[in-house]
VEXDOSE-349996 format. One record per residue (C-alpha): residue in one letter; x, z, y. Coordinates in steps of 0.1 Angstrom, whole numbers, plus 2048, in hexadecimal, padded with zeros to 3 digits. Example, Ala and Ser with C-alpha at 12.3 -4.5 7.8 and 13.67 -1.06 7.14 Angstrom:
A87B84E7D3
S8898477F5
***
This chain:
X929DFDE58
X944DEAE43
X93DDCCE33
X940DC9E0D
X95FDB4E01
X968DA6DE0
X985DACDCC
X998D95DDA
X995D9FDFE
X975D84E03
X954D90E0A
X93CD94DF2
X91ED79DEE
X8FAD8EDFB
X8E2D99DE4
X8C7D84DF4
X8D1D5EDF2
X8B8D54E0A
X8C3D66E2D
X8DBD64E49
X8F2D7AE39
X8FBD5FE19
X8FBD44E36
X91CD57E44
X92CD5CE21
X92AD35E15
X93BD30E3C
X956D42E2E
X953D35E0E
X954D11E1E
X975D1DE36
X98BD27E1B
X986D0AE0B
X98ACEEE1F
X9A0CDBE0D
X985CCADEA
X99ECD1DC9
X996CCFDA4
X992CF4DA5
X97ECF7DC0
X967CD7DC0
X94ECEDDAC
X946D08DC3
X94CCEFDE7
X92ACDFDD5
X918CFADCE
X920D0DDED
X917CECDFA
X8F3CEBDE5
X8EBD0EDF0
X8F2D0DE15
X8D6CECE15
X8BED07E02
X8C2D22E1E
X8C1D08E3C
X89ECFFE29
X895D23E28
X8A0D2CE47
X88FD0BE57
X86DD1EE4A
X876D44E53
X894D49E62
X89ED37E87
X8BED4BE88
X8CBD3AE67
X8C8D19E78
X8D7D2AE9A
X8F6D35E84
X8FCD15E77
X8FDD01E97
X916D1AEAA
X92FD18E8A
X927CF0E83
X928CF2E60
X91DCCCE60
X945CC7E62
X945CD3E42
X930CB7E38
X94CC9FE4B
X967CAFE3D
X964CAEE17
X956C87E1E
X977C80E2F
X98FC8DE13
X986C75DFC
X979C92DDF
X96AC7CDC8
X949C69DBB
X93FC8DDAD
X942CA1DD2
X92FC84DE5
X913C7FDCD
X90DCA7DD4
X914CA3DF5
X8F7C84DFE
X8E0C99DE8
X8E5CB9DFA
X8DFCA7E19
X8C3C94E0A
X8AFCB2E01
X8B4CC3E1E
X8A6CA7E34
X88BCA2E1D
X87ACC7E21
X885CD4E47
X863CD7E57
X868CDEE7A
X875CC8E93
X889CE3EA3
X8A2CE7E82
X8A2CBEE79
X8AFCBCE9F
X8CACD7E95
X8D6CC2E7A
X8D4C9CE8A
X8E9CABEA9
X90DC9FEAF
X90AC7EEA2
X915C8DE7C
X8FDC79E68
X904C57E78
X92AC64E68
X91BC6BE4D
X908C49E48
X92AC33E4F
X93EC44E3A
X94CC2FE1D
X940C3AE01
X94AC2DDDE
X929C16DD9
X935C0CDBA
X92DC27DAD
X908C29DA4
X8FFC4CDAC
X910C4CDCB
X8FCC2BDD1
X8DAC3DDC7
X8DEC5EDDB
X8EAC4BDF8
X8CDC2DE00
X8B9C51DF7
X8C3C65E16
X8BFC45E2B
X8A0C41E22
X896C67E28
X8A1C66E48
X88FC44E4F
X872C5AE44
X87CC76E60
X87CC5BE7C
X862C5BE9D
X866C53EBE
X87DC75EC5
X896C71EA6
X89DC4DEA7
X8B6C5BEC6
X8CDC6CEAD
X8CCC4AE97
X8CFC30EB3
X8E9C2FED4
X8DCC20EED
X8FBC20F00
X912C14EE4
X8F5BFDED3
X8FDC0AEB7
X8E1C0FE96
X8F7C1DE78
X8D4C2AE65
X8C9C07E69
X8E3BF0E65
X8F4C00E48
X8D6C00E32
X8CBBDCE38
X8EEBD5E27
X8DFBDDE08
X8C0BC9E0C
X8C8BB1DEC
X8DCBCBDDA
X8D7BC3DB3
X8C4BE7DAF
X89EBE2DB5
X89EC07DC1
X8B6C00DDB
X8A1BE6DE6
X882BF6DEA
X893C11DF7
X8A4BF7E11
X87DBE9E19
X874C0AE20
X88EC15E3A
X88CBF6E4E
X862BFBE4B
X867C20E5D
X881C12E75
X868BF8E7F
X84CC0FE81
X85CC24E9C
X84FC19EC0
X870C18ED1
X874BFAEE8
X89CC04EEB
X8A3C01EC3
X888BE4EBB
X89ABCEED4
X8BCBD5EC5
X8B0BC9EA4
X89CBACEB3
X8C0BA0EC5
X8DABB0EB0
X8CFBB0E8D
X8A9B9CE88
X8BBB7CE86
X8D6B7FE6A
X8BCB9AE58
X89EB85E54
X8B5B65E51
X8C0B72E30
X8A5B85E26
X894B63E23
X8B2B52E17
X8B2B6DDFD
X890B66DF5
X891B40DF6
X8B0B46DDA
X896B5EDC8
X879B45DC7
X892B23DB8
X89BB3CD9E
X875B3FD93
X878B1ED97
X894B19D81
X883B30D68
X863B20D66
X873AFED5E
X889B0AD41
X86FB20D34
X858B08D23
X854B1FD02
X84CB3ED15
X871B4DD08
X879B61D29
X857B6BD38
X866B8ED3C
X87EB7ED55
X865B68D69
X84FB82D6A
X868B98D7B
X872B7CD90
X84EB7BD98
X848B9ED9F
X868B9DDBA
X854B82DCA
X837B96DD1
X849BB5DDA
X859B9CDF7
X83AB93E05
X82BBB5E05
X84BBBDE14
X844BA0E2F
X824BA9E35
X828BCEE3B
X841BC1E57
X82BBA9E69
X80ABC3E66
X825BDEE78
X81BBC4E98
X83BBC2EA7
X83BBA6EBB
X85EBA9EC0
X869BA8E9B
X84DB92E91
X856B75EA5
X876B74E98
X86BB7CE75
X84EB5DE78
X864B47E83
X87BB4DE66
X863B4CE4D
X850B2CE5A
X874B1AE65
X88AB24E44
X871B2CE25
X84CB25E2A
X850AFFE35
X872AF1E2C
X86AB04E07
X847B0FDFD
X835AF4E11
X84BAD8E13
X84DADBDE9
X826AD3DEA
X831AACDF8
X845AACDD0
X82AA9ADC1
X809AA5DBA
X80BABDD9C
X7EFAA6D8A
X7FFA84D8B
X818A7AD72
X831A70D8B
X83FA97D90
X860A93D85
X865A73D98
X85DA85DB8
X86EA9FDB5
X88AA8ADAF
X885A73DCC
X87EA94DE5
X89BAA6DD3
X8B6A89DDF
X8A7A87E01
X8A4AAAE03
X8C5AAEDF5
X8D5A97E0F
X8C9AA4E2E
X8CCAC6E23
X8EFAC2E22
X8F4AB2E43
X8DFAD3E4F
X8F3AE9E3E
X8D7AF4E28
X8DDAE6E0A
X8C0AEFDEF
X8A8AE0DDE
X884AE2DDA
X872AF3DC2
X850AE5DAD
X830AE1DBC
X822AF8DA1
X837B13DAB
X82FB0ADCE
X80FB0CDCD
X811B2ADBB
X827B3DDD5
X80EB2FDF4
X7F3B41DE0
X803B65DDF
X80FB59E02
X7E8B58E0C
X7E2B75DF6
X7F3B8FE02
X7FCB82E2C
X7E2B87E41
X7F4B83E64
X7E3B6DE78
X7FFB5EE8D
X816B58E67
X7F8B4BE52
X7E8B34E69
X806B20E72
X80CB21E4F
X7EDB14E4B
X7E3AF9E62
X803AE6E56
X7F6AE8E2F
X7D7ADFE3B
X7DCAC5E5C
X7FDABBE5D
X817A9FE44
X838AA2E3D
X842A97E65
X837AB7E6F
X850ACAE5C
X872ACEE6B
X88CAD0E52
X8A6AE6E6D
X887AF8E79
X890AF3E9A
X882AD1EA3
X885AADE9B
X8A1AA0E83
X8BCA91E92
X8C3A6DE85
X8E3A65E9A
X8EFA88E8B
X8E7A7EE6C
X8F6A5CE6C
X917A71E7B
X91DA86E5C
X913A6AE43
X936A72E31
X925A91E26
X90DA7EE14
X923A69E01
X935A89DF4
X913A99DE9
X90EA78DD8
X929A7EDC2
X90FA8FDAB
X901A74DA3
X91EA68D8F
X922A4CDAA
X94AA3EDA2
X961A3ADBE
X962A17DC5
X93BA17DCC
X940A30DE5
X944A17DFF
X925A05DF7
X90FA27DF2
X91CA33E17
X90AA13E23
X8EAA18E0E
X8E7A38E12
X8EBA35E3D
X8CFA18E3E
X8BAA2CE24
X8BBA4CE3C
X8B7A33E5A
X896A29E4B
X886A49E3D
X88AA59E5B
X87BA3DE6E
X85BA3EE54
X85DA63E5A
X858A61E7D
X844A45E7E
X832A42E63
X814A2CE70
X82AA11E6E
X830A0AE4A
X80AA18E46
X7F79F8E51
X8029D4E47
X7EF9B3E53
X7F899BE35
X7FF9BBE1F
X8279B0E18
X83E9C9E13
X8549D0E31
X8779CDE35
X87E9F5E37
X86B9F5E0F
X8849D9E03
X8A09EDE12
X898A0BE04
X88E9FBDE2
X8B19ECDDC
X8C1A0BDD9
X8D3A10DBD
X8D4A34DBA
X8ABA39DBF
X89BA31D9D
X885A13D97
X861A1DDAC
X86BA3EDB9
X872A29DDD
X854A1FDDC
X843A43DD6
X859A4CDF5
X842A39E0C
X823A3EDFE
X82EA65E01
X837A5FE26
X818A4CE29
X802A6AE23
X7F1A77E39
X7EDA9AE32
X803A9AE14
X803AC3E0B
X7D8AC2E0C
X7DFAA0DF5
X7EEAB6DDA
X7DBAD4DD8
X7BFAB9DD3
X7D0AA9DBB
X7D7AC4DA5
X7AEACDDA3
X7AEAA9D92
X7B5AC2D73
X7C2AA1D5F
X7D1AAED3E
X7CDAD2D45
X7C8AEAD5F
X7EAAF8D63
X7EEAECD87
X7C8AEDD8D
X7C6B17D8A
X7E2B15DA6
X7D1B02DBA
X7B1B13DB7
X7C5B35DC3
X7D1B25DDE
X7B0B1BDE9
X79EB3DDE1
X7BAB4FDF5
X7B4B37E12
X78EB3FE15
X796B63E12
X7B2B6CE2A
X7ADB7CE49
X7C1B6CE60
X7B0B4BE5B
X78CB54E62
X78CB37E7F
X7A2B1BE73
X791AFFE7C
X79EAE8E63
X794AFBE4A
X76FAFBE58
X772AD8E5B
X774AD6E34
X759AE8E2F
X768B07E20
X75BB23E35
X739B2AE47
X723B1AE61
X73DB16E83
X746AF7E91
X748AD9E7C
X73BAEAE62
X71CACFE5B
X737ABFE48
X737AC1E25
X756ABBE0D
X74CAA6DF6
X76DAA3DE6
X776AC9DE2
X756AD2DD3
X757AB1DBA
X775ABEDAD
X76AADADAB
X74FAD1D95
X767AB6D82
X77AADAD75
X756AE4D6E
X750AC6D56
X76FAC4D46
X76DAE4D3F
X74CADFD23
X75DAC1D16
X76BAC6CF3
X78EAD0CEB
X78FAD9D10
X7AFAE2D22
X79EAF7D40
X7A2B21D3C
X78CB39D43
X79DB47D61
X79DB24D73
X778B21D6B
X76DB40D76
X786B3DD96
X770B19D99
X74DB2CD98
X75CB3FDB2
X764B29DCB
X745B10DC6
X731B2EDD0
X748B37DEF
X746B15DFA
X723B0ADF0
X712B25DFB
X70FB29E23
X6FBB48E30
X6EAB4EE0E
X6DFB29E0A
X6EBB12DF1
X6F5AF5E08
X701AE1DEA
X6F3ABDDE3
X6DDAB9DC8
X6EFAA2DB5
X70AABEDB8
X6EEAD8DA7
X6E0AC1D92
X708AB8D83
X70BAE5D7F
X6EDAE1D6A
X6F8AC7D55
X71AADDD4D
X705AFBD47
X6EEAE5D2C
X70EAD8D1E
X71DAFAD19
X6FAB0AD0B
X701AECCF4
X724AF0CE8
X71BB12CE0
X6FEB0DCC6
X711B01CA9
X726B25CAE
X704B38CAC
X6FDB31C87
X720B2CC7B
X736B46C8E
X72EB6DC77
X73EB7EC9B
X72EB6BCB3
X716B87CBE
X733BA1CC4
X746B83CD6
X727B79CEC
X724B9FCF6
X746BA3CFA
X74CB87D11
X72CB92D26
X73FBB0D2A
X75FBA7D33
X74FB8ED4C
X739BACD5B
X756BC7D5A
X776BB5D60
X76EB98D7A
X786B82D86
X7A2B92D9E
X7B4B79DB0
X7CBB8DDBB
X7D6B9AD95
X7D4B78D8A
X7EEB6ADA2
X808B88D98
X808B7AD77
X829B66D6D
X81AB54D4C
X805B42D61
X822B2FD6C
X82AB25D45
X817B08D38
X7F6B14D2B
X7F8B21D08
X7E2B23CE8
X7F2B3BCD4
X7E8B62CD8
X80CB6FCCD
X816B6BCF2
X7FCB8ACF8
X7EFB75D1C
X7D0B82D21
X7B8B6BD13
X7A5B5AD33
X7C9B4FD39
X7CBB3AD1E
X7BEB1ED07
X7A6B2CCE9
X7B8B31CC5
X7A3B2ACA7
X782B29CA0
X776B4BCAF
X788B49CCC
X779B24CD0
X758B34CD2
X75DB50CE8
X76FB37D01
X74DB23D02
X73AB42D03
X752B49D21
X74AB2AD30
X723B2ED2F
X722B50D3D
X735B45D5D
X723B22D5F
X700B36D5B
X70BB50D76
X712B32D8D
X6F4B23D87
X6DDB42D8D
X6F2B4ADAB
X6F1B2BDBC
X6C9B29DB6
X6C3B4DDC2
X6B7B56DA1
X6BBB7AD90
X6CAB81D70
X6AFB8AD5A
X6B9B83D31
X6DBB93D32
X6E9BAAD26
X6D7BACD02
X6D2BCCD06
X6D1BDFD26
X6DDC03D28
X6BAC13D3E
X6A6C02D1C
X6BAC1AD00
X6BFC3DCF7
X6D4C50D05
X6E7C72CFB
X6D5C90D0C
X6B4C7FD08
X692C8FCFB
X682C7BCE2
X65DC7FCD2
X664C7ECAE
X640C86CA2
X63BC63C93
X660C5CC8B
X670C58C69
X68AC73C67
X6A4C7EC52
X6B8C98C50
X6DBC98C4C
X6FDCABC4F
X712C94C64
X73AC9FC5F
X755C97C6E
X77AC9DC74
X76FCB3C94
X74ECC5C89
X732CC7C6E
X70FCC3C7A
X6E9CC4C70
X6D7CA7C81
X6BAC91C78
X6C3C6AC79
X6A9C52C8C
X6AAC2DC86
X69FC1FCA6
X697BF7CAB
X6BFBF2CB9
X6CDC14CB3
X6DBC2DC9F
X6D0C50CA7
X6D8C77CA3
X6C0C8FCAE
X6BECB7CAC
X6A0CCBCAF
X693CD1CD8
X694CF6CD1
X677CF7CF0
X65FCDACE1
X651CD8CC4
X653CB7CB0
X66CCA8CC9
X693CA4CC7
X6B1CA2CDD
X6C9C85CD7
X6EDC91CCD
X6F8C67CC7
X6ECC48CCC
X6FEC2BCC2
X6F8C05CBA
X6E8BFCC9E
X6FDBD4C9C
X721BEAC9A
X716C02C7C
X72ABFFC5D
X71DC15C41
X72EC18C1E
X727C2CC01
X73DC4EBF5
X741C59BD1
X726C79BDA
X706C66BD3
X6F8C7CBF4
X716C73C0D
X71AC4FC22
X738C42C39
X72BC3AC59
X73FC2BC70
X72DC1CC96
X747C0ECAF
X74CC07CCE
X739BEACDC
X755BE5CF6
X766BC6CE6
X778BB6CC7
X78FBD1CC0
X779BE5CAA
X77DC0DCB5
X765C27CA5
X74FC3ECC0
X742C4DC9F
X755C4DC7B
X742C6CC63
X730C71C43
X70EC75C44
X708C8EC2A
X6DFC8DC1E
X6D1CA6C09
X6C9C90BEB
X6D3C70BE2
X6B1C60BEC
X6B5C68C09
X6D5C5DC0C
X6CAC39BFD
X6AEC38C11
X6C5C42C35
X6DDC20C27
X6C3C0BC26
X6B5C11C44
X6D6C13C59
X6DDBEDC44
X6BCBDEC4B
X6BBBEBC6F
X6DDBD9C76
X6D1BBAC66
X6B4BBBC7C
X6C5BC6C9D
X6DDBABC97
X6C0B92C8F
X6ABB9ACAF
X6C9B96CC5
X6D6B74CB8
X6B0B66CBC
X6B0B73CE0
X6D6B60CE3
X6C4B40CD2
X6A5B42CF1
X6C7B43D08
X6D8B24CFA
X6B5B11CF5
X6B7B0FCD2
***
């Protein structure tokens, strides 16, 4: 049979675009144009696009299509547009083509086809024009799809044993900090697959070859990351860039996630090296060693952190590090998502037993051991040109380089040895203090706050105590009580003795002890917080109730001491108190009260939400304009005074009940099993009816109204019992709002939703009667029966608060 040819001596395309057949015509499509032109560029990418499409089809039906492929290698084509150069628009076509294709070949057979002769690693080196932001975009794309395509067969066509050699890998991790958040993620999860893929051969190459410099700059990367929410939250005092924090914020979190899906792969190859990065070069030199800056409650914060800033700043530069710390605050803010989210026993342990058992001797500022004094003392030129920040001028250069080697001389010593400045026989100051004093570029008592920080002994559990002292307001006291709540809930700490020796978890050895001084804390946030014109939020309050019943309550016993109870009583009284005047004087103060019980019941606290919000970081805040949700922040105006008490009481009341083993029984004011419900059958023999047209934008209606002791109802006629009804609506009788209409017969009725302060109709009609006593009779009943619902559930708030 002769084949068809077009007019210009080609063959003609097939009628059927998916077969064999059109496979053979883009091959000659493809070999008579080799060479990618202006003209041409247009149909290169489509025969390109189409070819991808039948590979697809023929991956599904058609072996011989893949078969046809392979003995012409038509990958070359691939190779051979890539190599001339063609432009942004051919590649971008080109990375999707392949992109697609890899994405929806099924069998292993035809993905085999395609990943033989080593094409795609020539593929992945080649230099595209990453500029370019499409190009960028379709190429981390069709890494990541064939990350997804990896197991323990494929990773051969990715990664040469013989050469060492991981182009799929190493390429991509390139791009790990690219400026594109995309690109990122899609970097993450590459290296996540790679990981994933039980291959002894490939997971030792990037334990020895690439783990190092990887997760050395990953968590340089992140360090960077976590001074610049630093950065922000110091020049951020008036909340102007909270979009920015809380992207900075948000990064943070994805990091850990990111961390943690590493270390829960169980790699033991990876995750030593990836531990010992994070504990050596971020976790302690950074996060932890920041908690030594003063304790976030004491006035003296700025004076540490310069004092810790210069010291740090010193050393760091004769290490080669060179950075400073960040806040406390934000440090104890990042050790709480830290807890949050890593549940690796080998990473959070460590982590932990140093916060909890160790001072500032234990930390390592190389990571690799013990500082080296004579190394130090070697380099001390260093110092003196890091001093030149100071403003130091250069004929007191001399003198500093003396000061500054006998001031090293002696920290160190008081670092390593720091019981000998800690006990004194006659109580004098020694000669180290006097030295260290009469430098001139350490401000007047900071040298002394040097000591006493050395001194500590377990200076990081020192601060996260401090800051429950809650004085002035509770901005460090929230982060604090995350980092607690995250401690008692991770996994991977279930047996750390310290932290049974404090009394924070359940009956194991040592745990007879109780901690006196956790628990009064937590009950001095308790009683500031019914003080007036108190500074303490909802959120840290309830985040208090929280862990006073974690920690005082031991295989369902309360194992606190009485005078502990009797001091949770007093601050419930106190708040029943405060909230009395409110009762008579506040108009909303029943829709708050119900409100709040809501929210409390509905929305408890999450932990885990709380510490992704960014405000927190910004000093609390009074004013509603910010929108922060409201348990964030302080109360605004008289209302919002009262619902913050009423906040207060319900949690203080829930404490108290819990911690007695007592049941709820006065709340809510109205349970849902005691009303009416739609659907229901009612006996209407002795009720007071009237009938009604009820209309609406959506229907018009015949129904009789009911005026029940809370609620508003609408029945019909039970077409199957005489003298009985079915209940169409039922709605609160407290959220009615009736008005008048110019018809004599018609009312506006309008019931809403009893789901908060943002009034939103479940019912907006008129009631149209069929005279206008009716009608005046159905207004004053709907009235009245507000007044009295309203009425009935403010005495039963009154028994509550003991008036």
């Amino acid at each position: 049979m002769l084949q068809r040819r077009g007019w210009l001596g080609g063959p003609k395309p097939p009628k059927n675009p998916h077969s064999l057949e059109h496979l053979k015509y883009l091959h000659h499509v493809l070999m008579k144009n080799q060479t990618v032109t202006e003209s041409n560029k247009s149909l290169i990418v489509e025969a390109l696009r189409s070819m991808a499409e039948i590979l697809i089809w023929g991956d599904q039906n058609d072996s011989s299509v893949f078969e046809f492929y392979l003995e012409k290698n038509m990958f070359l084509f691939f190779l051979n547009i890539l190599e001339q150069n063609s432009g942004n628009y051919v590649c971008v076509q080109l990375l999707q083509t392949l992109n697609i294709l890899f994405e929806n070949l099924q069998h292993e057979t035809s993905l085999y086809y395609l990943l033989s002769n080593n094409h795609i690693n020539e593929v992945i080196c080649h230099k595209f024009d990453f500029s370019d932001e499409e190009v960028m975009a379709y190429y981390i794309s069709f890494l990541k799809t064939l990350s997804l395509r990896l197991n323990q067969h494929t990773i051969h066509f990715f990664y040469n044993e013989h050469t060492d050699d991981f182009a799929l890998y190493t390429e991509a991790i390139k791009f790990f900090n690219h400026p594109e958040s995309m690109v990122r993620i899609a970097v993450r999860t590459l290296t996540l697959n790679v990981y994933n893929v039980n291959d002894r051969a490939m997971l030792r190459f990037i334990r020895d070859k690439t783990a190092a410099p990887y997760f050395s700059n990953l968590v340089w990367f992140i360090a960077e990351h976590v001074r610049e929410v630093d950065n922000c939250v110091r020049n951020n005092a008036n909340h102007q860039h909270r979009d920015r924090l809380r992207d900075l914020v948000a990064e943070h979190l994805d990091h850990l996630h990111y961390l943690n899906d590493i270390v829960t792969l169980e790699n033991e190859m990876l995750n030593e090296v990836l531990i010992h990065h994070l504990l050596h070069r971020l976790f302690l030199p950074l996060y932890v060693r920041s908690l030594a800056d003063g304790s976030p409650g004491d006035d003296n914060v700025c004076q540490y952190q310069y004092i810790y800033t210069f010291i740090m700043f010193t050393m760091d530069t004769l290490l080669v590090i060179e950075r400073p710390l960040v806040s406390s605050v934000v440090a104890l803010f990042l050790l709480s998502q830290v807890f949050l989210i890593i549940h690796h026993k080998p990473l959070v342990h460590q982590l932990a037993e140093v916060i909890f058992n160790r001072n500032l001797d234990s930390l390592s500022l190389d990571g690799e051991g013990t500082v080296s004094l004579v190394s130090i003392l070697y380099k001390i030129d260093i110092c003196v040109v890091a001093c030149e920040g100071f403003n130091v001028a250069v004929d007191q250069l001399h003198g500093l380089y003396v000061q500054i080697s006998r001031f090293l001389t002696i920290v160190l010593g008081i670092i390593r040895h720091p019981s000998t400045t800690s006990n004194s026989d006659d109580g004098a100051s020694s000669p180290e203090a006097e030295a260290i004093t009469s430098l001139d570029v350490i401000p007047k008592g900071a040298a002394s706050a040097v000591l006493d920080k050395c001194n500590y002994t377990l200076p990081f559990l020192d601060t996260i105590y401090s800051a429950l002292n809650c004085t002035g307001s509770d901005y460090s006291a929230l982060f604090a009580l995350c980092f607690l709540y995250a401690i008692l809930h991770n996994k991977g700490l279930l047996s750390l003795k310290k932290i049974v020796e404090l009394g924070l978890v359940g009956k194991e050895e040592g745990s007879e002890s109780y901690c006196h001084w956790l628990i009064e804390r937590l009950l001095r946030i308790i009683s500031k917080s019914v003080m007036s014109e108190s500074k303490v939020r909802l959120a840290t309050l309830r985040l208090t109730s929280i862990l006073l019943k974690k920690v005082g309550v031991r295989d369902t016993d309360c194992v606190l001491l009485e005078e502990h109870l009797s001091s949770i009583e007093r601050c419930r009284a106190e708040a029943m108190q405060n909230l009395q005047k409110y009762l008579k004087e506040e108009e909303m103060f029943l829709d708050i009260f119900e409100d709040e019980y809501r929210t409390l019941q509905n929305k408890p606290l999450n932990v885990e939400y709380l510490m992704m919000d960014s405000s927190l970081l910004l000093p609390p805040t009074v004013t509603p304009l910010t929108g922060i949700e409201f348990s964030k922040r302080l109360p605004c105006g008289q209302s919002e005074q009262a619902r913050q008490l009423i906040g207060i009481f319900f949690t203080l009341r829930d404490l108290s009940l819990f911690l007695c083993k007592e049941s709820e029984t006065q709340l809510p004011l109205t349970r849902e099993q005691d009303c009416i419900q739609t659907n229901d059958k009612l006996d209407l023999n002795n009720s007071d009816l009237i009938a009604c047209t009820v209309s609406s934008k959506e229907s018009k209606q015949r129904r009789f109204l009911v005026v029940e002791l809370y609620q508003l109802i609408l029945v019909e006629p039970d077409s199957k019992r005489l003298g009985w009804g079915v209940v169409k609506f039922a709605g609160f009788l407290q959220d009615v709002e009736v008005s008048s209409d110019t018809d004599s017969r018609t009312l506006h009725v309008i019931i809403h939703k009893p789901s908060g302060l943002r009034r939103v109709p479940i019912l907006a009609a008129n009631f149209i009667f069929d005279d206008h006593i009716r009608c005046m009779a159905a207004k004053q009943r709907l009235t009245k029966g507000r007044m009295r619902a309203r009425h009935l559930k403010t005495g039963r708030i009154a028994v509550l608060l003991g008036v």
